[in-house]
C-alpha positions as CSV (number, residue, x, y, z in Angstrom):
1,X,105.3,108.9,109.8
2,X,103.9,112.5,110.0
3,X,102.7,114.3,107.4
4,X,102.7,118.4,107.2
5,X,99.5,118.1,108.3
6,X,100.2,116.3,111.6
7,X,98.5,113.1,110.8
8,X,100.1,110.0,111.5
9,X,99.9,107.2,108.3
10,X,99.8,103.6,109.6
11,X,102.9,101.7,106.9
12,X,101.0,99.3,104.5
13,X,100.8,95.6,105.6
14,X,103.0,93.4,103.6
15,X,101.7,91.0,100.7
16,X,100.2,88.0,102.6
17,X,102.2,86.0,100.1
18,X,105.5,88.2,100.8
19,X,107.5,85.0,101.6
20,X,107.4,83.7,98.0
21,X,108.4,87.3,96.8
22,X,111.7,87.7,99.1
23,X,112.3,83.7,100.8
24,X,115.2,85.2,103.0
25,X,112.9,87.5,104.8
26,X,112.3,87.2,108.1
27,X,108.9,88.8,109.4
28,X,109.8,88.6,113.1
29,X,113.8,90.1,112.5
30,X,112.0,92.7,110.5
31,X,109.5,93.6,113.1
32,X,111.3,93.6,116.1
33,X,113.7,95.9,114.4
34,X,111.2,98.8,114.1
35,X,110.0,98.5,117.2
36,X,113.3,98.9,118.5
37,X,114.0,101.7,116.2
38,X,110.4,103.2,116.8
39,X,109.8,103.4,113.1
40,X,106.9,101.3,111.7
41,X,107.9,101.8,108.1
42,X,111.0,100.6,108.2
43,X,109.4,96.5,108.3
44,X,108.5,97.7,104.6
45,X,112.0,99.0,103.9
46,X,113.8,96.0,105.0
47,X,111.3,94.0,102.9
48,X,111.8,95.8,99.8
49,X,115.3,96.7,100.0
50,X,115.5,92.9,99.9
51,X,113.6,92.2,96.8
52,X,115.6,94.9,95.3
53,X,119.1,92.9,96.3
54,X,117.9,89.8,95.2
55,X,116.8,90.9,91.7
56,X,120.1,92.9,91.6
57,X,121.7,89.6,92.6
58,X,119.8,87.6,89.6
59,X,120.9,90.3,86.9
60,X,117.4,91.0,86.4
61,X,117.4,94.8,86.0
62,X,119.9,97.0,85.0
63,X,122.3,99.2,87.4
64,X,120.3,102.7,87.0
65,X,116.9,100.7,87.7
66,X,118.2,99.5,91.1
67,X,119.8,102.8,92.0
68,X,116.4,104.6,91.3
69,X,114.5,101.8,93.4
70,X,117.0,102.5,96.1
71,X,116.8,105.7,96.3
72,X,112.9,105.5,96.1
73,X,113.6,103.5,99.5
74,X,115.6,106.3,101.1
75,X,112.8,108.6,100.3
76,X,110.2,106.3,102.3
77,X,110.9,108.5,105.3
């Protein structure tokens, strides 16, 4: 990621306990997906978009609170 600067931004690590968070994560799936795609962030997207699903999936948030979380996502760029 650039900024208007120029300066590249390395993406946060993870939560060392990110497997409790998000169980159906998979670090190395994640990872070897932005290298192929030659964007580092997008390990952090996967992750989050995740936790975002599976609280969607538990019915613990409403519908605008996961559409705004989403979209926050699709901003990460």
């Amino acid at each position: 990621m650039t900024s208007e600067g120029g300066l590249s931004f390395a993406p946060e690590p993870l939560l060392t306990d990110y497997h409790s968070l998000c169980p159906g994560f998979d670090f190395g799936v994640a990872t070897q997906y932005a290298q192929n795609s030659n964007i580092p962030e997008m390990m952090q997207a996967i992750f989050y978009a995740m936790v975002v699903n599976d609280v969607a999936e538990l019915g613990l948030t409403s519908r605008l609170s996961i559409e705004c979380m989403m979209w926050a996502i699709q901003k990460l760029d």
